[in-house]
C-alpha positions in Angstrom: 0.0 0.0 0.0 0.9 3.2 -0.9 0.9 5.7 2.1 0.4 9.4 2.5 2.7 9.7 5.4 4.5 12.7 4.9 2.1 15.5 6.1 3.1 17.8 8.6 -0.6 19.7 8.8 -2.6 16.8 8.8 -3.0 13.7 10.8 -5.8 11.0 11.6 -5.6 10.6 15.2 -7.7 7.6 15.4 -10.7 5.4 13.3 -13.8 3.8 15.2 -17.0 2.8 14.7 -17.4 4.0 11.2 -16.0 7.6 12.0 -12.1 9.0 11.9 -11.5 11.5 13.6 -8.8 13.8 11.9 -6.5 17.1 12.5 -6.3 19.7 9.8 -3.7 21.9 11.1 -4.9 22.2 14.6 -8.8 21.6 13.9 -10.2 18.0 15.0 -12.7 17.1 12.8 -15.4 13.8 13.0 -16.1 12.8 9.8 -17.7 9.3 8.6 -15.8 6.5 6.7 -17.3 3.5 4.8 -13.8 1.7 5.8 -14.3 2.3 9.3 -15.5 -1.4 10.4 -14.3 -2.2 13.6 -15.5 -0.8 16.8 -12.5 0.0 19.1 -12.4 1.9 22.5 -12.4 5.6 21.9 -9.5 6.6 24.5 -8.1 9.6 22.8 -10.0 12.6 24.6 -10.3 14.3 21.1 -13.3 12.3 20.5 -14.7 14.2 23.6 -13.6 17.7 22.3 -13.9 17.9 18.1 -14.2 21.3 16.4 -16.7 19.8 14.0 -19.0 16.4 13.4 -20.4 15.3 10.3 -22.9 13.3 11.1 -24.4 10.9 8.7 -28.1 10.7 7.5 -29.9 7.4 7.9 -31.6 8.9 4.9 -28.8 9.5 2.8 -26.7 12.7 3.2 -25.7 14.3 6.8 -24.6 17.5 8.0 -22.2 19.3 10.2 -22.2 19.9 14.0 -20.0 22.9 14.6 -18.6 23.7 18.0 -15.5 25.8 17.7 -14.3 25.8 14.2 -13.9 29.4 11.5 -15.5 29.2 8.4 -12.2 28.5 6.2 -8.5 28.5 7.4 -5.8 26.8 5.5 -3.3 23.8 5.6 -0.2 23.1 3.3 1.2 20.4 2.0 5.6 20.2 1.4 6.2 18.6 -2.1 10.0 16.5 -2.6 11.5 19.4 -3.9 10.5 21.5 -0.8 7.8 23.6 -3.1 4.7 24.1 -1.1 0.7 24.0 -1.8 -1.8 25.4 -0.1 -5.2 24.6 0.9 -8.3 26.9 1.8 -10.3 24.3 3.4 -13.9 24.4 4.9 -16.8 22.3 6.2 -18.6 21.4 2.7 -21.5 18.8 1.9 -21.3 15.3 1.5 -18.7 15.7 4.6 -16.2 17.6 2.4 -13.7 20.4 3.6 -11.4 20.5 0.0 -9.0 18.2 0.0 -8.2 14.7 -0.2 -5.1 14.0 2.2 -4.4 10.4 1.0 -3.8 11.9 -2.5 -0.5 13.1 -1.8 1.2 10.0 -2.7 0.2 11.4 -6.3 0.8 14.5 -6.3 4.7 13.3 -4.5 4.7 10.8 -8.0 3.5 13.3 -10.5 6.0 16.4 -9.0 9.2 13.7 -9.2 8.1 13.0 -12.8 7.6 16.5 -14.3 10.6 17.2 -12.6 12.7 14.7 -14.3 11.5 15.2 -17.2 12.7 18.7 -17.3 15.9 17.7 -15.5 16.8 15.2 -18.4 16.5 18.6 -20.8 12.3 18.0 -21.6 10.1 21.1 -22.3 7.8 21.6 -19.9 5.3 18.8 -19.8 1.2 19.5 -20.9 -0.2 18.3 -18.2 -4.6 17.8 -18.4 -5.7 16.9 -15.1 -10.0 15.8 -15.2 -12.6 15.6 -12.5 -9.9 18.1 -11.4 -11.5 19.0 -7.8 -10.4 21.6 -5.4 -6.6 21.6 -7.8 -4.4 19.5 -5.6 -2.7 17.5 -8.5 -3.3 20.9 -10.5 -1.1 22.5 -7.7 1.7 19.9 -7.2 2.0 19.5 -11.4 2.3 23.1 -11.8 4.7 23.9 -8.7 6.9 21.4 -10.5 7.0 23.0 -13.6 4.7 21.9 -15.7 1.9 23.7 -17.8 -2.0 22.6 -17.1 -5.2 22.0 -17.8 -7.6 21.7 -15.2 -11.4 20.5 -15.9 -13.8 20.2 -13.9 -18.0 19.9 -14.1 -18.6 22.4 -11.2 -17.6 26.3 -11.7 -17.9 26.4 -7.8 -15.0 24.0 -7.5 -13.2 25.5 -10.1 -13.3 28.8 -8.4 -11.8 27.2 -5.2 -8.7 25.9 -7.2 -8.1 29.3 -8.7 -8.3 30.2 -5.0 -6.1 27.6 -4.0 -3.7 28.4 -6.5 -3.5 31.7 -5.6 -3.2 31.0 -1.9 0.3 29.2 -2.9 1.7 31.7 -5.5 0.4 30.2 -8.5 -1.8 32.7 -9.5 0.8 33.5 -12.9 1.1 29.7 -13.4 0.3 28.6 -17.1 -2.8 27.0 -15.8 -6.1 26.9 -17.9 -9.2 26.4 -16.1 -12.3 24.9 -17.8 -15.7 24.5 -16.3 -17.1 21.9 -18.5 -18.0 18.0 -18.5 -15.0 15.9 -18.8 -16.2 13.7 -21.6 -17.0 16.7 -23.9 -14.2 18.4 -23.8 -11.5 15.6 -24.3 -13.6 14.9 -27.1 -13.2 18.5 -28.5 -9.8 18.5 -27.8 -9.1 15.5 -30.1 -10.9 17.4 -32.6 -8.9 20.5 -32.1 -5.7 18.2 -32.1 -4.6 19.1 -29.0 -2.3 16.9 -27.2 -0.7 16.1 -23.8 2.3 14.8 -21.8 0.7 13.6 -18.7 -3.2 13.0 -18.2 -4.5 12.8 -14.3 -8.0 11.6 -13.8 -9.9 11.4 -10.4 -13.5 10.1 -11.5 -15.9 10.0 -9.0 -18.4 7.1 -8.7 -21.8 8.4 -9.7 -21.9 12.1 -11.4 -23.7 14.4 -13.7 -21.9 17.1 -15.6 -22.6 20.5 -16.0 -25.4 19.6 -18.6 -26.8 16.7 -16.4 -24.4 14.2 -18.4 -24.5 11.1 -16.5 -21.6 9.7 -15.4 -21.3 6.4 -14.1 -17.9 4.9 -13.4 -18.2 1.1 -14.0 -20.2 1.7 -17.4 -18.3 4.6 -18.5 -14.1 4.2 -17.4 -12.6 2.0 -19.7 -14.1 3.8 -22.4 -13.1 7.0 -21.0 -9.5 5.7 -21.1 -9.2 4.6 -24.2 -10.9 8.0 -25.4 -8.1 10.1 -23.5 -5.2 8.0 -24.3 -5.7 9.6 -27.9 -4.8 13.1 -26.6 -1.3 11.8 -25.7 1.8 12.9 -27.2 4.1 11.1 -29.1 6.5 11.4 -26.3 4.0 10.6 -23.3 5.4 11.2 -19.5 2.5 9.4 -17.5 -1.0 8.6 -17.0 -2.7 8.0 -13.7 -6.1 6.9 -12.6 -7.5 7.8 -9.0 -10.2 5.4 -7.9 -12.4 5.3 -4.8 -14.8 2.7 -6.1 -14.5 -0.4 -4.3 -15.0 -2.6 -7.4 -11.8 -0.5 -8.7 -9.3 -2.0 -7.6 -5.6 -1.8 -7.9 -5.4 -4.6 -10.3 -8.6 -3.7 -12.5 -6.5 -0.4 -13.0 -3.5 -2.2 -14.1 -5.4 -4.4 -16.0 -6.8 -0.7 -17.8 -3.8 0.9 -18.3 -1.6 -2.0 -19.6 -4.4 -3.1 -22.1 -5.1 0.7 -23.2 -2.2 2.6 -22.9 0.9 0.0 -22.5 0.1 -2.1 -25.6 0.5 1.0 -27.4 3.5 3.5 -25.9 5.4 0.4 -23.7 6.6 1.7 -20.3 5.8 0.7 -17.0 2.3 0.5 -14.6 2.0 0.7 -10.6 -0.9 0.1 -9.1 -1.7 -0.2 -5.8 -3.9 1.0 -2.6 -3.5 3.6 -1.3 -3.8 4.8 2.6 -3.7 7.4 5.5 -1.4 6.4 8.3 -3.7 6.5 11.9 -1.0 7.9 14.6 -2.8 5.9 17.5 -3.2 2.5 16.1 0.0 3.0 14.2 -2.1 0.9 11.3 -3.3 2.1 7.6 -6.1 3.1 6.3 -7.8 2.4 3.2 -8.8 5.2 1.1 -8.6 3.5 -2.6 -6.4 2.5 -5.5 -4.4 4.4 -8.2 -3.0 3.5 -11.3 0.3 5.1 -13.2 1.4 4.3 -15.8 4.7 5.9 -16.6 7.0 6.1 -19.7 9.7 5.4 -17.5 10.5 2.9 -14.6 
């Protein structure tokens, strides 16, 4: 398993009873977790004393409990070269606050990439990064020196990565920001004849686009795959596939990317789970499976 261990502004303090409670720089928050199935003693006396608690709908849904905690503040996030990215987070629905901690073993992977592909004399990789989010790999890809696209169906979240951005001196980065349904515009990218480097995808399960496309992962990825590894260069750096799908697992990525994009450029795929480390337990845990597939070992 691949583990995001190297945060200095984040930490899960401890997992029970389908809840983990976490630190974002000095706020505890509850929050639900599907993985979450074991139901161990709750000694830590941070479970007496959160900031915040999601608490989950028996109807679907939840919402937030707030006891001491401001309506945004900010975390960062050290890449290996020392370069740092910023976060404005705050309490969102579906038990969001803007970031997804256990992604930093990508954005680590992607950053040492770009990197050494410019060190070896490379122009600056085109990166397109989809389902693009709150900008995290956005950040880390363009802090490294690359140049990027960034789509995503929801102007609201598209909005908080420009914010993001800014809030780590990125505002003057060659980043292009595109609210607009992932599908469609690769589409209209191949028509345009656009290509890229690198491609980044984190799909969620179940989505609709800006439209109300539909977008359902198990009927729609490996089709979505094949469709984007047309946009990629004829000297590819790397493509990676986020997953938080149970039925997506690390193998049914590498399965993907070695049938899609292997059997045409060679190279190499990784794919494996990937996880939080949980400071009292001293155990992992689970928050999915990525793919990458690199040009390069």
């Amino acid at each position: 398993m691949l583990t995001a261990d190297r945060w200095k502004e984040y930490t899960v303090l401890d997992t029970s009873r389908g809840e983990k409670l976490e630190d974002f720089g000095g706020y505890r928050l509850i929050r639900p977790d599907p993985q979450v199935i074991w139901d161990t003693e709750r000694s830590l006396p941070e479970w007496k004393k959160p900031n915040a608690h999601y608490h989950r709908s028996k109807n679907g849904g939840g919402s937030w409990e707030f006891f001491d905690l401001p309506k945004q503040w900010q975390i960062c996030y050290e890449l290996p070269g020392k370069e740092k990215i910023t976060f404005n987070l705050k309490p969102f629905s579906f038990k969001h606050t803007g970031v997804f901690p256990e992604q930093a073993v990508n954005w680590d992977r992607c950053s040492t990439l770009i990197k050494e592909r410019i060190r070896k004399g490379g122009e600056a990789p085109r990166v397109l990064n989809l389902f693009a989010y709150t900008g995290g790999a956005t950040m880390a890809a363009a802090a490294s020196g690359a140049r990027l696209t960034h789509v995503d169906a929801s102007k609201g979240m598209v909005t908080w990565a420009k914010e993001n951005a800014a809030a780590s001196g990125l505002s003057e980065a060659p980043i292009r920001y595109l609210v607009d349904d992932c599908t469609k515009f690769v589409e209209r990218e191949l028509r345009r004849g656009n290509t890229y480097e690198a491609i980044i995808m984190d799909p969620p399960s179940y989505g609709r686009g800006p439209k109300g496309e539909l977008w359902k992962i198990e009927d729609d990825i490996f089709d979505f795959v094949k469709l984007c590894e047309k946009l990629l260069s004829d000297k590819p750096l790397f493509f990676l596939i986020n997953s938080y799908t149970t039925g997506l697992q690390a193998g049914v990525l590498t399965y993907m990317l070695d049938t899609v994009i292997k059997k045409r450029h060679g190279g190499h795929t990784v794919s494996d789970e990937i996880g939080l480390p949980v400071r009292k337990s001293g155990l992992v845990l689970p928050c999915g499976a990525a793919g990458l597939w690199s040009a390069e070992a």
